[in-house]
N, CA and C atoms as an extended XYZ file, in Angstrom:
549
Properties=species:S:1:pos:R:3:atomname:S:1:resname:S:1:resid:I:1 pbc="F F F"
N       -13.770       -7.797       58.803 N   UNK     1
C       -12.506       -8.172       59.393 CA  UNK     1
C       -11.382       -7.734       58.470 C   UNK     1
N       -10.523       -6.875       59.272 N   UNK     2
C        -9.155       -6.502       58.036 CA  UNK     2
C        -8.422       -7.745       58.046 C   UNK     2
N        -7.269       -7.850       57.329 N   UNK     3
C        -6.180       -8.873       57.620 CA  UNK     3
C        -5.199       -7.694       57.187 C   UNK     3
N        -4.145       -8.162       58.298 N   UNK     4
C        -2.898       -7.578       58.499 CA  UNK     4
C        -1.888       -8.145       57.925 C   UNK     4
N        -0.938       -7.327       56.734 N   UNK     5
C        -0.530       -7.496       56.126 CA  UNK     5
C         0.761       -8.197       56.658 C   UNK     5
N         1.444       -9.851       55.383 N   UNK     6
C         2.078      -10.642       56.360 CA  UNK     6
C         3.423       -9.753       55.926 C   UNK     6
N         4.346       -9.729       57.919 N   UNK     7
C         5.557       -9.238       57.525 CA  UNK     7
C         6.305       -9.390       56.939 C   UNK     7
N         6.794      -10.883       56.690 N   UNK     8
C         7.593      -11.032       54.640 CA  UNK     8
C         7.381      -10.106       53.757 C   UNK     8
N         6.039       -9.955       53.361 N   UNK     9
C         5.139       -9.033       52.457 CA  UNK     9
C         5.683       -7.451       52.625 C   UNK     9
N         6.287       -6.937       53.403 N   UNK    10
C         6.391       -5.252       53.285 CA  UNK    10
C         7.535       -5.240       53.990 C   UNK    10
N         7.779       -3.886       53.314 N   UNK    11
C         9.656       -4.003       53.746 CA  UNK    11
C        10.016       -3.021       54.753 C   UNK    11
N        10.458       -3.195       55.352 N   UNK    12
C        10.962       -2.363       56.415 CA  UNK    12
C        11.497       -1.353       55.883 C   UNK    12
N        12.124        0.193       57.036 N   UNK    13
C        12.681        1.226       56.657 CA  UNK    13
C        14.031        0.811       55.882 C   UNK    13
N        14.562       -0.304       56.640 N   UNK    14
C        16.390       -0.332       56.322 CA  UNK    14
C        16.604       -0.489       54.871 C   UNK    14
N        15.552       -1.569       54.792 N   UNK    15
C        15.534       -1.755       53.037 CA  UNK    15
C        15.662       -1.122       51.839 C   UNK    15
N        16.227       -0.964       51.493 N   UNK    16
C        16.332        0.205       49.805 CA  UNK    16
C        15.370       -0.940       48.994 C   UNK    16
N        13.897        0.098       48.839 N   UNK    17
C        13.417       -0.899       47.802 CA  UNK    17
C        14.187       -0.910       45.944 C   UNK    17
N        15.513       -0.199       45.962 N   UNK    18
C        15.885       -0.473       44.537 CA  UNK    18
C        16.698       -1.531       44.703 C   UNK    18
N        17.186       -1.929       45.221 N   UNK    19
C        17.986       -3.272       45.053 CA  UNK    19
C        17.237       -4.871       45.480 C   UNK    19
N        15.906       -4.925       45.262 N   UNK    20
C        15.647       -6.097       45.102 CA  UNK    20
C        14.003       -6.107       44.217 C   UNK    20
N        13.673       -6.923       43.904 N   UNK    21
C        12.670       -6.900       42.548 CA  UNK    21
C        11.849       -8.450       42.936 C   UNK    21
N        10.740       -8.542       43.226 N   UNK    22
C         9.885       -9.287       43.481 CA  UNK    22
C         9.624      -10.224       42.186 C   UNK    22
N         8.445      -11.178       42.064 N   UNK    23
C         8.061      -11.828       40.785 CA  UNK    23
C         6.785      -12.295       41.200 C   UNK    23
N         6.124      -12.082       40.096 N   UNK    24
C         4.474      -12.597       40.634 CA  UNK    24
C         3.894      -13.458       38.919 C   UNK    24
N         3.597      -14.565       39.097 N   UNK    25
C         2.925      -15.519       38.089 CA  UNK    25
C         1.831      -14.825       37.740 C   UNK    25
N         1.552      -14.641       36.600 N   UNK    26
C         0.450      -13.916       36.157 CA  UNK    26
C        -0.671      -15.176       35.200 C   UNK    26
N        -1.599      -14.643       34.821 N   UNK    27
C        -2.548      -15.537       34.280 CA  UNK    27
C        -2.361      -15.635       33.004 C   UNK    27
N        -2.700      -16.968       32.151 N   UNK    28
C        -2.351      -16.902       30.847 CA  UNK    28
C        -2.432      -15.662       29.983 C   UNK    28
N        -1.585      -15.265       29.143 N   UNK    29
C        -1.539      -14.158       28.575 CA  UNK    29
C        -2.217      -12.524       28.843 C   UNK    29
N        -1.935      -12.603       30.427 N   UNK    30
C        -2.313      -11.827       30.700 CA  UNK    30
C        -0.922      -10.681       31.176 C   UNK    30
N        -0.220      -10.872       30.944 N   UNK    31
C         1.142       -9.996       31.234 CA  UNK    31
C         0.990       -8.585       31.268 C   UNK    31
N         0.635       -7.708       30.233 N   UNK    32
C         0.311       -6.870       29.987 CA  UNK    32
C        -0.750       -6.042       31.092 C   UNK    32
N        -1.633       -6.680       31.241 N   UNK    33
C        -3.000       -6.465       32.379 CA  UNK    33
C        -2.273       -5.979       33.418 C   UNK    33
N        -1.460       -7.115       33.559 N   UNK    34
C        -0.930       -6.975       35.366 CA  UNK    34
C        -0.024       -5.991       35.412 C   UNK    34
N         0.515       -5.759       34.164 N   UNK    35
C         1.307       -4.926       34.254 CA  UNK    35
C         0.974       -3.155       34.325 C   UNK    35
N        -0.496       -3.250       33.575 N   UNK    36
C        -0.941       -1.878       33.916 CA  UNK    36
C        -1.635       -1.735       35.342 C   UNK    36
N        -2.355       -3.128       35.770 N   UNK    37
C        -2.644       -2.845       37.321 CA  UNK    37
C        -1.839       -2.370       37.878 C   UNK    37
N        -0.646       -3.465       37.650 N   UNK    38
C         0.502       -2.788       39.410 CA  UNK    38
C         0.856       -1.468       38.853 C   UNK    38
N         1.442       -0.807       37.980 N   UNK    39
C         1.605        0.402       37.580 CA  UNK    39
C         0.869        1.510       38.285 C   UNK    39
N        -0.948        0.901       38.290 N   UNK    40
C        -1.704        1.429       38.894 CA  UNK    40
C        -1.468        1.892       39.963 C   UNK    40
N        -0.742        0.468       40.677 N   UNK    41
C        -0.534        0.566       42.635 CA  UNK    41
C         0.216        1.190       42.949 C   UNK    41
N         1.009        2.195       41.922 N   UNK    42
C         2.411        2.625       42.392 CA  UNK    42
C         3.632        1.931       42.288 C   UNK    42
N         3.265        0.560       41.813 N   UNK    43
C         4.427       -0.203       41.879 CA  UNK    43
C         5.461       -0.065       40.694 C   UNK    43
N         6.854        0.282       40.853 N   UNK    44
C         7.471       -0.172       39.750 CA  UNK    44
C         7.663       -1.943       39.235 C   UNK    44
N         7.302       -1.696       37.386 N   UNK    45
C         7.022       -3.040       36.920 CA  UNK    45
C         7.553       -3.016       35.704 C   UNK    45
N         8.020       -4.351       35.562 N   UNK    46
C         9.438       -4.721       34.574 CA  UNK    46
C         8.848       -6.081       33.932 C   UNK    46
N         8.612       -5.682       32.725 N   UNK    47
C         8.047       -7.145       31.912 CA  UNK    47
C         9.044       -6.913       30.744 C   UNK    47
N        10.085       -8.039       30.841 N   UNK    48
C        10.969       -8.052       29.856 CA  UNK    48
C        10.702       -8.926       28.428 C   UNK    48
N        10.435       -8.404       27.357 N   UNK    49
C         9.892       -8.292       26.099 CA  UNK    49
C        11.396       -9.200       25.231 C   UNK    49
N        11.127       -9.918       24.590 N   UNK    50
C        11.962      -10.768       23.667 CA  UNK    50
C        11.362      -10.403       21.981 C   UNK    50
N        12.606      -10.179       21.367 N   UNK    51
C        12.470       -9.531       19.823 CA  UNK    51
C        12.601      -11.248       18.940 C   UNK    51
N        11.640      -11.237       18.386 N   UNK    52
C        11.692      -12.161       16.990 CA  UNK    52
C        11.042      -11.933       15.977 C   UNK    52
N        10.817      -12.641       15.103 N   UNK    53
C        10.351      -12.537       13.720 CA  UNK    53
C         9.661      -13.617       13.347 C   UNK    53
N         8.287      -13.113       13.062 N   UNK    54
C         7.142      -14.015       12.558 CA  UNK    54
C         7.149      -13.535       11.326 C   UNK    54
N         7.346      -15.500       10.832 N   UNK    55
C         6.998      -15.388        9.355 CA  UNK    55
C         5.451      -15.087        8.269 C   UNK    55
N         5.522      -14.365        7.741 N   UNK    56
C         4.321      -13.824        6.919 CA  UNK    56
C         4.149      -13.772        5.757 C   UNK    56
N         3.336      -13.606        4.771 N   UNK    57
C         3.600      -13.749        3.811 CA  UNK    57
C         4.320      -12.432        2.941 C   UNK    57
N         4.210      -11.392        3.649 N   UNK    58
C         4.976      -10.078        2.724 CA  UNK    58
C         6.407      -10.854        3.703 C   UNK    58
N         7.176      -11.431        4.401 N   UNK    59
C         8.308      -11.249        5.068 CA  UNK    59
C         7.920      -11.380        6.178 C   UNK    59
N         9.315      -11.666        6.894 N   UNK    60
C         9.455      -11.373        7.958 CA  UNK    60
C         8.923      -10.177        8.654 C   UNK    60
N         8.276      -10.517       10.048 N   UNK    61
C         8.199       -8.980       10.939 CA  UNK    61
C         8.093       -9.226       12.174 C   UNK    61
N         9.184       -8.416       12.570 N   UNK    62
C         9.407       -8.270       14.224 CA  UNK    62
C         7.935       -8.169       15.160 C   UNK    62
N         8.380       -9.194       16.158 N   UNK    63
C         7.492       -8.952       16.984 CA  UNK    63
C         7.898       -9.151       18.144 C   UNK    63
N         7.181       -8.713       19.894 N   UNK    64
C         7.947       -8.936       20.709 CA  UNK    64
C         6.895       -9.721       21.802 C   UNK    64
N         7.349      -10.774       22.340 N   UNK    65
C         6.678      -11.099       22.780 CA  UNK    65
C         7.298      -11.509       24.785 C   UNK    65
N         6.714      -11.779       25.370 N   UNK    66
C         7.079      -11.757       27.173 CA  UNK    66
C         8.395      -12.707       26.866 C   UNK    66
N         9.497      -12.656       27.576 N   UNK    67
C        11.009      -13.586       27.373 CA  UNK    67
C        10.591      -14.510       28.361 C   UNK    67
N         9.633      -14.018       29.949 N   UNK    68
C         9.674      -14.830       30.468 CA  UNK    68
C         7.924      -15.281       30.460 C   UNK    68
N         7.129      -16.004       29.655 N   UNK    69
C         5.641      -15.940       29.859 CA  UNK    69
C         5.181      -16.377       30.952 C   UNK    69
N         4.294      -15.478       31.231 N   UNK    70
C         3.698      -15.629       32.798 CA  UNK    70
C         4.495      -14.969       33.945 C   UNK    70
N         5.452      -14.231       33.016 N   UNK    71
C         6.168      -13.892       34.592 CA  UNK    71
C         6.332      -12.468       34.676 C   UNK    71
N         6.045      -12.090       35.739 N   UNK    72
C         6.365      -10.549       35.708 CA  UNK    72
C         7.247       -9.872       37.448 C   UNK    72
N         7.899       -9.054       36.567 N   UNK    73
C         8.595       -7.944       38.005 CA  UNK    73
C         8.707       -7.276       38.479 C   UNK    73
N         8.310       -6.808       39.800 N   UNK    74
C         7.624       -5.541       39.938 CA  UNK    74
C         8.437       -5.147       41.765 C   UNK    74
N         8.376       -3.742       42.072 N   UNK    75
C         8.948       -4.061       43.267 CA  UNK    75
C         8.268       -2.377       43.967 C   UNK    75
N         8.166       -2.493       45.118 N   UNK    76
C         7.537       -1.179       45.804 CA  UNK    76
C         8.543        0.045       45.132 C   UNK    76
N         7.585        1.186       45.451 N   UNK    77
C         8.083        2.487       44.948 CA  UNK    77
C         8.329        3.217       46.219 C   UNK    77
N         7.685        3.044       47.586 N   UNK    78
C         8.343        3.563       48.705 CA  UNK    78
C         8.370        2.245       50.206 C   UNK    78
N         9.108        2.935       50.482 N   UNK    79
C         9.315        1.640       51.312 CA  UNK    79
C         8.597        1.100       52.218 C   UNK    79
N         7.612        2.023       52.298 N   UNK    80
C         6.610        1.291       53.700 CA  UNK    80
C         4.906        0.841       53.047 C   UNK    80
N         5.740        0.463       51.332 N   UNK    81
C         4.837       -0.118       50.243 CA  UNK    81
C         4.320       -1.482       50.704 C   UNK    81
N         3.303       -2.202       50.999 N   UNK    82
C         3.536       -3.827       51.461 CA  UNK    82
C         3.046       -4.299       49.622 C   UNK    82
N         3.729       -5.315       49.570 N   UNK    83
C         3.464       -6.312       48.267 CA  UNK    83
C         2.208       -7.073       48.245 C   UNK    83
N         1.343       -6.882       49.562 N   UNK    84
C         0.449       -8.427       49.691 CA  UNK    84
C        -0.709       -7.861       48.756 C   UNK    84
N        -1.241       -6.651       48.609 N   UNK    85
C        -1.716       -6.373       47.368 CA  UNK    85
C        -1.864       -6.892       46.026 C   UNK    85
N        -0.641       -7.682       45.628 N   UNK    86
C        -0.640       -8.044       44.239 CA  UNK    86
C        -1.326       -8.892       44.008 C   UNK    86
N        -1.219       -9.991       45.356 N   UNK    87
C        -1.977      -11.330       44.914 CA  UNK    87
C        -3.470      -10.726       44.409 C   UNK    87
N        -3.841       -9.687       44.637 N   UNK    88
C        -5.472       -9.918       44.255 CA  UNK    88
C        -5.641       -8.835       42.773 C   UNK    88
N        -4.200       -8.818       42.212 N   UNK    89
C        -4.533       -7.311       41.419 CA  UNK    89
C        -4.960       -8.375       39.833 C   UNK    89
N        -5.745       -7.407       39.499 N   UNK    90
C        -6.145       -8.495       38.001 CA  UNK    90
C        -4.787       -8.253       37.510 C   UNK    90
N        -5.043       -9.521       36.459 N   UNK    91
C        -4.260      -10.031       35.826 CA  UNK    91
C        -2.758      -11.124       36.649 C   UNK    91
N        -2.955      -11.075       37.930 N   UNK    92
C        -1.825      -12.032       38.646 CA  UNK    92
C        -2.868      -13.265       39.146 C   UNK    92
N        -1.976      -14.351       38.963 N   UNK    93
C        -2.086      -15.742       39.712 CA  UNK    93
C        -1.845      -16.095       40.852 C   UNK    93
N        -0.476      -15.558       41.386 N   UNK    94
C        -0.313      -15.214       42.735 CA  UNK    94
C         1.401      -15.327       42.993 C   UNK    94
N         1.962      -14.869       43.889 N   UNK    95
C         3.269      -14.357       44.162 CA  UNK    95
C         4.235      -15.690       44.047 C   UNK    95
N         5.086      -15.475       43.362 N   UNK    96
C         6.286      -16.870       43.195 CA  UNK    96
C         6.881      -16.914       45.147 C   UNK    96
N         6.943      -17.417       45.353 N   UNK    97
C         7.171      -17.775       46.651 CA  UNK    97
C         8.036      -19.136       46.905 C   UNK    97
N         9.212      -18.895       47.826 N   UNK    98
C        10.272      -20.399       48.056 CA  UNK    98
C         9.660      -20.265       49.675 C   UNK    98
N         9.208      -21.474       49.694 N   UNK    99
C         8.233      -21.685       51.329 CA  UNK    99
C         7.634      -21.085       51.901 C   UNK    99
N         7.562      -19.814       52.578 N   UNK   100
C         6.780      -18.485       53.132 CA  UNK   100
C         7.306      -17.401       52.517 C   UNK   100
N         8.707      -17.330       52.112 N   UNK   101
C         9.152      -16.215       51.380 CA  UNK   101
C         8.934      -15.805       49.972 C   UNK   101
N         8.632      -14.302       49.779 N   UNK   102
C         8.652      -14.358       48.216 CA  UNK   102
C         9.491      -13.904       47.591 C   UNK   102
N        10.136      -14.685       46.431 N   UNK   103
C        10.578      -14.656       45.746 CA  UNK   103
C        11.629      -13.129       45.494 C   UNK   103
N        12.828      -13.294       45.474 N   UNK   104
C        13.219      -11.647       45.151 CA  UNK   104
C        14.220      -11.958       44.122 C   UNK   104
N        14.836      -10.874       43.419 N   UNK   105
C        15.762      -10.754       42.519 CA  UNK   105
C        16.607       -9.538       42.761 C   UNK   105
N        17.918       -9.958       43.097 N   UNK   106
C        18.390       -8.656       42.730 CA  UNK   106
C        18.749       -7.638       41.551 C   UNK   106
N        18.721       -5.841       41.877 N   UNK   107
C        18.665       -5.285       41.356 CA  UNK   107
C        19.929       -5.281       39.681 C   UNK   107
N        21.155       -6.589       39.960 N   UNK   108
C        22.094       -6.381       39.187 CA  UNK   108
C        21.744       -7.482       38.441 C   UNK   108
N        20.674       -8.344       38.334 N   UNK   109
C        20.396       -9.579       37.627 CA  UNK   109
C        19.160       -9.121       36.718 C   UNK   109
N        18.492       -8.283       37.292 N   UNK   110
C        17.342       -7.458       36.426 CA  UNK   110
C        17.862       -6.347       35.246 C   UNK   110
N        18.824       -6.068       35.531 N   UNK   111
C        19.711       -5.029       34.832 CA  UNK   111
C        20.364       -5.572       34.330 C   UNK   111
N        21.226       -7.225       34.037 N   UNK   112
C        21.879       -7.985       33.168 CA  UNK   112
C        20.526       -8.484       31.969 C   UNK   112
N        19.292       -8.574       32.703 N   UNK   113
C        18.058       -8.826       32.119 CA  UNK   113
C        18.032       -7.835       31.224 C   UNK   113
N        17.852       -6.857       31.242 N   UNK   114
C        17.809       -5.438       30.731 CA  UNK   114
C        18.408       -4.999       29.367 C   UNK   114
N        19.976       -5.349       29.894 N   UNK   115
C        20.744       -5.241       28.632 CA  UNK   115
C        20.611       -6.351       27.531 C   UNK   115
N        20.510       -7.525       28.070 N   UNK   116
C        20.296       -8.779       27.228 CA  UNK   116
C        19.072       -8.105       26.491 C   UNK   116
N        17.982       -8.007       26.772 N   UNK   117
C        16.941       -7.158       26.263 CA  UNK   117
C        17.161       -6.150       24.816 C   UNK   117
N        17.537       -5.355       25.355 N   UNK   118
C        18.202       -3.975       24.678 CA  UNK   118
C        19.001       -4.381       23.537 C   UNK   118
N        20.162       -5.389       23.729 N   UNK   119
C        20.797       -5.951       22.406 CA  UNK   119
C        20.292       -6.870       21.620 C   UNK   119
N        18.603       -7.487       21.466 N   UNK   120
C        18.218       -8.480       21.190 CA  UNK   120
C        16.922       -7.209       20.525 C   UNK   120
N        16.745       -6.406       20.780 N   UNK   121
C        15.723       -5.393       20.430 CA  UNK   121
C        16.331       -4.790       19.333 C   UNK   121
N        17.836       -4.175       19.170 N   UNK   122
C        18.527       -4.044       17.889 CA  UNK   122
C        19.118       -4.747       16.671 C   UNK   122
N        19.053       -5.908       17.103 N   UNK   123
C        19.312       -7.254       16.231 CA  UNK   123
C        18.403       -6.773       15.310 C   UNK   123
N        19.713       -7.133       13.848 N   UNK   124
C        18.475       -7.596       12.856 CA  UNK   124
C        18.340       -9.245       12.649 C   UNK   124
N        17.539       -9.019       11.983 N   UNK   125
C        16.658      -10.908       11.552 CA  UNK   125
C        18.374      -11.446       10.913 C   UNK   125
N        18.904      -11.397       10.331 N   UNK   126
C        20.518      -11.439       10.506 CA  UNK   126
C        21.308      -12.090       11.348 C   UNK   126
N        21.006      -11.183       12.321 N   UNK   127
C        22.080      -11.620       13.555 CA  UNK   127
C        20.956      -12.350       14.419 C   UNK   127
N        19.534      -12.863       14.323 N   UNK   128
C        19.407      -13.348       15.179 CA  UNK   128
C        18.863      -14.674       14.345 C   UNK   128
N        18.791      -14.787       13.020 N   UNK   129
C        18.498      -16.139       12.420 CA  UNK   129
C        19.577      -17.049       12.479 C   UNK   129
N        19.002      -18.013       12.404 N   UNK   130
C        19.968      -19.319       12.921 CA  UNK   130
C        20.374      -20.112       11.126 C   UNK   130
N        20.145      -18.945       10.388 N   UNK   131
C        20.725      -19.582        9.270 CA  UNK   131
C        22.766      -19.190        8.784 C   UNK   131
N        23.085      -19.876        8.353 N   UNK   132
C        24.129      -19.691        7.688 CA  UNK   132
C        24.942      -20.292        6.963 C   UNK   132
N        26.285      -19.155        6.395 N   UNK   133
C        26.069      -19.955        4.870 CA  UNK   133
C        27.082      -21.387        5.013 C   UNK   133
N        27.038      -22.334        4.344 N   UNK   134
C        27.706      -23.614        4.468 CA  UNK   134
C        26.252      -24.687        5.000 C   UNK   134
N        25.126      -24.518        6.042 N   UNK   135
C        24.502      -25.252        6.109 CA  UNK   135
C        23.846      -25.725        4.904 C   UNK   135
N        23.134      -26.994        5.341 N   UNK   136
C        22.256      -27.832        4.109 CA  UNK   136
C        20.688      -27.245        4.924 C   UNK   136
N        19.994      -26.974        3.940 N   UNK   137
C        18.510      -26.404        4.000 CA  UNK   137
C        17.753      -27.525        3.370 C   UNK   137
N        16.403      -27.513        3.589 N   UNK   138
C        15.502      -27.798        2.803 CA  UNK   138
C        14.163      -26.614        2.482 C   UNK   138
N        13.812      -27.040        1.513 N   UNK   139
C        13.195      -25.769        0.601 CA  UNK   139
C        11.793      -25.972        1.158 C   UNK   139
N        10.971      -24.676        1.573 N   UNK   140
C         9.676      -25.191        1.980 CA  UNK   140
C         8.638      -24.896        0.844 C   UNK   140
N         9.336      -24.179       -0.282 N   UNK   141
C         8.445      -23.571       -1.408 CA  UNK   141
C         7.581      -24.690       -2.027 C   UNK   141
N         6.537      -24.429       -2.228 N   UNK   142
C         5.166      -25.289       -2.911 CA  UNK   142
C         5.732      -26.230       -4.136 C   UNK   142
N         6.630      -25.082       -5.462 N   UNK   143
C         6.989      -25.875       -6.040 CA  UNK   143
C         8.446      -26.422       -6.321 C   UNK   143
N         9.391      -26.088       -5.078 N   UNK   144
C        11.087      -27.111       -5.246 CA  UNK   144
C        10.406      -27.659       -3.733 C   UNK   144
N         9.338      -28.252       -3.217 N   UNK   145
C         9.624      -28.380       -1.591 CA  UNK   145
C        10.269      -30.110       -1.547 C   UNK   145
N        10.751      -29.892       -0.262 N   UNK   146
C        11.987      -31.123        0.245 CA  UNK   146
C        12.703      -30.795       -1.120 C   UNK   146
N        13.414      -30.138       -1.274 N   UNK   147
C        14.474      -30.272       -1.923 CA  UNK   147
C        15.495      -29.737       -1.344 C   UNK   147
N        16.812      -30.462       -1.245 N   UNK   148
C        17.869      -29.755       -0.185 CA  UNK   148
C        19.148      -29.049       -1.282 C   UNK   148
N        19.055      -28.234       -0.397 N   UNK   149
C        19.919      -27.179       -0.715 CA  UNK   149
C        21.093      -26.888       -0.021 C   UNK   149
N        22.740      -26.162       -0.171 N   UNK   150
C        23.649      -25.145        0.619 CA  UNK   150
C        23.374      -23.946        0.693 C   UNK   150
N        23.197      -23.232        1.860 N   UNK   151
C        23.323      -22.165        1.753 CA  UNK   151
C        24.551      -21.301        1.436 C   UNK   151
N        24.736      -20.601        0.208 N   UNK   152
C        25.702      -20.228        0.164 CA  UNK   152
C        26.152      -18.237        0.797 C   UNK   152
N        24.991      -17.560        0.845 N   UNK   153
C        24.491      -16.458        1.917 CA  UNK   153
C        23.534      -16.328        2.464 C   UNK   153
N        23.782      -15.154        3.598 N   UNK   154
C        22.144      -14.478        4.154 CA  UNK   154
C        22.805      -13.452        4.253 C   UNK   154
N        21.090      -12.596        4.162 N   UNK   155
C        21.566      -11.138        4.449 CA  UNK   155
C        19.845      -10.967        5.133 C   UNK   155
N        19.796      -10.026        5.312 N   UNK   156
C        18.299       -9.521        6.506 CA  UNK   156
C        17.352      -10.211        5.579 C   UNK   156
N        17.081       -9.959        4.079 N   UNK   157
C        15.741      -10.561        3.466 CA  UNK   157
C        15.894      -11.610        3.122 C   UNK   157
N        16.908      -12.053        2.377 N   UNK   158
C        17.330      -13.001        1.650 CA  UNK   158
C        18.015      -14.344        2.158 C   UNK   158
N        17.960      -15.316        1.411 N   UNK   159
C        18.941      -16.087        1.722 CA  UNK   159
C        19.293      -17.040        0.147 C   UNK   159
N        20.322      -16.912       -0.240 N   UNK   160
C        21.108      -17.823       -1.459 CA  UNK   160
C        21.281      -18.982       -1.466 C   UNK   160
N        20.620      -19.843       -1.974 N   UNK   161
C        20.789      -21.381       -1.383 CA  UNK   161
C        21.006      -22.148       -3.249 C   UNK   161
N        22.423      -22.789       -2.735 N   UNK   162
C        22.726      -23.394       -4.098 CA  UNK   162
C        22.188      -25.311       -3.984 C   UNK   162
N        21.022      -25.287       -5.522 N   UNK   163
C        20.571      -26.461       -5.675 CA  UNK   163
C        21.555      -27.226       -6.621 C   UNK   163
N        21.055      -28.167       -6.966 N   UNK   164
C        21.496      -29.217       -8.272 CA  UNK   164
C        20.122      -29.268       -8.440 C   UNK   164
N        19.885      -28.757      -10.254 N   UNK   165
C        18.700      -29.278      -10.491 CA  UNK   165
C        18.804      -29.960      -12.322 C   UNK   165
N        18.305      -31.259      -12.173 N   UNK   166
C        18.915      -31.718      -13.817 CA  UNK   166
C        20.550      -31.483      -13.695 C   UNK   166
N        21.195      -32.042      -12.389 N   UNK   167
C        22.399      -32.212      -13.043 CA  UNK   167
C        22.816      -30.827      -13.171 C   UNK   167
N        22.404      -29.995      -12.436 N   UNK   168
C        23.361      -28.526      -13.064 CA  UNK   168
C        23.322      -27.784      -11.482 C   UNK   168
N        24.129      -26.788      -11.403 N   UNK   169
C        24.111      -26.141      -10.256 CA  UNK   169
C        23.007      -24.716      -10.341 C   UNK   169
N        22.394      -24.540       -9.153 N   UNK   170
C        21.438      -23.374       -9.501 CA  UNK   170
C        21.766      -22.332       -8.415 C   UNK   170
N        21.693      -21.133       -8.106 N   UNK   171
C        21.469      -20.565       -6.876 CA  UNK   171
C        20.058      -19.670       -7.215 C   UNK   171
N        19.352      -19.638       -6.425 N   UNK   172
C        18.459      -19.077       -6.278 CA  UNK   172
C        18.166      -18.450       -4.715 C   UNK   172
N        17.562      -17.279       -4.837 N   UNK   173
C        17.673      -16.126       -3.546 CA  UNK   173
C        15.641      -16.484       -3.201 C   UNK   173
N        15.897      -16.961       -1.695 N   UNK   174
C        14.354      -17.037       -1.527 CA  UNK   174
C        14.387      -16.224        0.382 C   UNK   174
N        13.631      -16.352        0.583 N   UNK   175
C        13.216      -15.431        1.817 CA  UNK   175
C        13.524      -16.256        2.951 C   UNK   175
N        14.024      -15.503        4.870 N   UNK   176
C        14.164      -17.180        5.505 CA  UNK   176
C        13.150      -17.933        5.917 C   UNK   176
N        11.840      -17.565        5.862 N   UNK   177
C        10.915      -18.661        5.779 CA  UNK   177
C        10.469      -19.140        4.881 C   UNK   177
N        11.658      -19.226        3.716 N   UNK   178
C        11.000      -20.469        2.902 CA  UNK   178
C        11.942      -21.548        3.122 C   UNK   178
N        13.398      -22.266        3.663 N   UNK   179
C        13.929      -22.947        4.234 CA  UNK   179
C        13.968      -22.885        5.380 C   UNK   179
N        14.086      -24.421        6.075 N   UNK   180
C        14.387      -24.829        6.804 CA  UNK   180
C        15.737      -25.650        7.401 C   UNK   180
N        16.722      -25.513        8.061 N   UNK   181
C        17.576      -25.887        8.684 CA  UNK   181
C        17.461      -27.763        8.477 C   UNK   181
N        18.369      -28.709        7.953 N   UNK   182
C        17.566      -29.917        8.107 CA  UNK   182
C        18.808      -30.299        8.497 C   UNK   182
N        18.852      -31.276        9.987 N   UNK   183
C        19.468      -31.848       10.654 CA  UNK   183
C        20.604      -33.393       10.336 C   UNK   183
């Protein structure tokens, strides 16, 4: 028995499939998967990637991980493409859907997505650490730890954080995962 694909699911001629962008829930950490399936199907697919920095022990290092997890965007490449395909493509859970309809995005909210993207991919650890100078830190190092500190700079590796130790003022330059922000 075939099943006939539901008409929500595939877009008519009138439709320009570039101005709207579907979303399909994918399976735990499976983003990537689904993303080379639908690729597979012909489909254009948009998994927007978020830049941060995992702390390590040589430093900091960029890494990028899904902005939205579990979520991915994908939309036909010709128009008489039907979507009902996806639900079964590995790596998806099944189509975000508001009551019978699925889910769409337009093409100028994916492209505000995009750029947000793009300027968060050139950031350095700098402009995207939440340290700066005037806050009070605490030290996570083995041997000053809980000890609070000002930050008096940052720069990409570093950060300057002035102690009192014995009654005297110190600055010392430690890395940003060795303080913490303390509230």
């Amino acid at each position: 028995m075939t099943r006939n694909a539901d008409p929500s699911e595939t877009l008519s001629g009138t439709d320009a499939p570039s101005n709207r962008w579907y979303l399909a829930y994918t399976k735990p950490r499976q983003e990537q998967i689904a993303q080379i399936n639908l690729e597979q199907q012909a489909f254009e697919v948009y998994l927007p990637l978020y830049k941060k920095f995992k702390k390590t022990e040589q430093g900091p290092v960029s890494v990028f991980e899904p902005m939205f997890p579990r979520y991915i965007l994908f939309r036909p490449s010709k128009p008489e493409q039907s979507i009902s395909v996806v639900r079964n493509t590995k790596g998806i859970a099944t189509l975000v859907r508001f009551g019978f309809e699925p889910a769409q995005l337009h093409d100028e909210l994916v492209q505000c997505i995009r750029q947000l993207e793009e300027e968060r991919h050139h950031a350095t650890l700098q402009e995207l650490s939440n340290l700066q100078a005037g806050q009070t830190v605490r030290l996570k190092h083995t041997a000053l730890g809980n000890i609070d500190g000002l930050i008096q700079s940052v720069s990409s590796k570093r950060v300057a954080v002035l102690l009192e130790i014995l009654g005297r003022p110190l600055v010392i330059q430690l890395e940003h995962h060795q303080v913490e922000v303390t509230t």
